[in-house]
C-alpha positions in Angstrom: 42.8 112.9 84.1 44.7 114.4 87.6 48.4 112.9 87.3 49.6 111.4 90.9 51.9 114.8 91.3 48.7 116.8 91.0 46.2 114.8 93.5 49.7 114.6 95.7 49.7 118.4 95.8 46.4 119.1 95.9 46.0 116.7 99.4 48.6 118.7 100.3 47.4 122.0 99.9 44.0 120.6 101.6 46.1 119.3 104.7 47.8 122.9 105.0 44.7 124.4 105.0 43.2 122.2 107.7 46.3 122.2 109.7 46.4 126.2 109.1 42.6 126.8 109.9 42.0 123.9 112.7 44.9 121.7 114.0 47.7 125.2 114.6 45.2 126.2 117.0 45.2 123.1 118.9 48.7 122.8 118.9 49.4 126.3 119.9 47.7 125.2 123.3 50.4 122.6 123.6 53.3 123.8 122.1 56.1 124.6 124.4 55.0 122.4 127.2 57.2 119.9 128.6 57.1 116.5 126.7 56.0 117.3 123.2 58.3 118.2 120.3 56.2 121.1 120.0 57.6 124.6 120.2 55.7 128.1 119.7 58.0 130.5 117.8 57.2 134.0 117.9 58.7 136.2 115.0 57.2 139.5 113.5 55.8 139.8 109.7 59.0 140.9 107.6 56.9 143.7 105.7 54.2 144.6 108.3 56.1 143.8 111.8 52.9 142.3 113.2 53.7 139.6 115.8 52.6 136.3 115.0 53.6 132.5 116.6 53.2 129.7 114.8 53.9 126.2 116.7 56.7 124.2 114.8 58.5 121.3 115.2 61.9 121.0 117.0 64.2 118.7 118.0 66.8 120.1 120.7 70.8 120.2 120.2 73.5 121.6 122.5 73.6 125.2 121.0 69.8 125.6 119.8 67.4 123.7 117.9 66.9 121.4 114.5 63.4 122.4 113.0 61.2 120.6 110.6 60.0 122.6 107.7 56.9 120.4 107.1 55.9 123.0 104.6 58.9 123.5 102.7 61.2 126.4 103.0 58.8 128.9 101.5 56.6 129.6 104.6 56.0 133.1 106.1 57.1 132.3 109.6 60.1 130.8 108.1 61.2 133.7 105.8 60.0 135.8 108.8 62.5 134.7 110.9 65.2 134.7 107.9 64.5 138.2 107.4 65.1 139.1 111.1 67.6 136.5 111.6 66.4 136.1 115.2 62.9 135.1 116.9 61.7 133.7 120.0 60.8 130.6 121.1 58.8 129.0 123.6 60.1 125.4 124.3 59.2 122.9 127.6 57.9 126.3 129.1 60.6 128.5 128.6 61.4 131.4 126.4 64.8 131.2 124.1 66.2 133.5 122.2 67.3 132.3 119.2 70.2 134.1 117.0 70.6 132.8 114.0 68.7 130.5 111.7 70.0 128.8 108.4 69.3 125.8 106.2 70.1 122.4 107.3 71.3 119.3 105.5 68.6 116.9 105.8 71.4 114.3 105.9 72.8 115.9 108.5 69.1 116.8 110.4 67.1 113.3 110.5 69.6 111.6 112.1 69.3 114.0 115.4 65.6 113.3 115.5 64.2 111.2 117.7 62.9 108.1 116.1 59.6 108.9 116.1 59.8 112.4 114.8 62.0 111.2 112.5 59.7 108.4 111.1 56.9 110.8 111.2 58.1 113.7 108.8 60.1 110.8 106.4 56.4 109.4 106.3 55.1 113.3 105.6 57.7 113.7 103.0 59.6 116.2 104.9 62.8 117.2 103.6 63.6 120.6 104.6 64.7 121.6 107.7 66.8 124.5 109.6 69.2 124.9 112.4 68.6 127.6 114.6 71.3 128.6 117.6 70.1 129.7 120.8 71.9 132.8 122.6 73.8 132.7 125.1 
C-alpha cells in the first residue's frame, strides 16, 4: 500500500513532467512580458555550455530579483546559473544581467511576494527560493 509521502511525490514528479513537456512552453511565450510574474532566464548547461531558458518565477527587489524554486534547489537551470554565477534574464521585456545568485531564507523571501504569488507557491509547497542581484 503507497504511503501519502509516496503518492505526494509521485503527483509531483507527474506535474514536473507535464509542466516540463507542455505548460514551460506556454509560459515561455509569456514570460518576460509586462504584467506577469513570469521571467525567461537564459543560462548555459554547466558541463556542455548549451544555452537553454527556462521561464521562472520572480518577484522584483531594488537590487535584483527573489526567485521561486518550485522544484527545489536541485534543478539544472538552477545549478546552471550557480555554476556560472551569472545568467540573463528577460523580465517585463527587458534583458538584465544578473551577477550573483545565492540561497534565500524562505522567511526572509515570502514576505516580499506579492500576495498572490505568495499564496500560490505556500499552496504548491514551495520552500526554496534564491536571491539573485542585478548589475549595475
Amino acid at each position: 500500500m503507497a504511503t501519502n509521502k509516496n503518492l505526494l511525490d509521485r503527483f509531483r514528479k507527474q506535474v514536473r513532467y507535464f509542466n516540463k513537456a507542455f505548460l514551460n512552453k506556454v509560459l515561455g511565450q509569456l514570460a518576460g512580458t509586462a504584467h506577469v510574474p513570469f521571467a525567461m532566464v537564459f543560462h548555459q548547461g554547466r558541463k556542455t555550455g548549451k544555452p537553454y531558458q527556462t521561464p521562472i518565477i520572480v518577484a522584483p527587489v531594488d537590487d535584483g530579483f527573489i526567485i521561486a524554486l518550485t522544484y527545489g534547489p536541485k534543478v539544472d537551470w538552477y545549478r546552471n546559473i550557480l555554476a556560472a554565477g551569472r545568467c540573463r534574464l528577460l523580465w517585463h521585456e527587458q534583458n538584465i544581467e544578473i551577477i550573483n545568485i545565492k540561497p534565500m531564507d524562505p522567511k526572509l523571501a515570502q514576505p516580499v511576494l506579492p500576495f498572490f504569488e505568495r499564496t500560490f507557491l505556500s499552496l504548491l509547497g514551495v520552500r526554496d527560493f534564491a536571491k539573485m542581484w542585478r548589475a549595475n
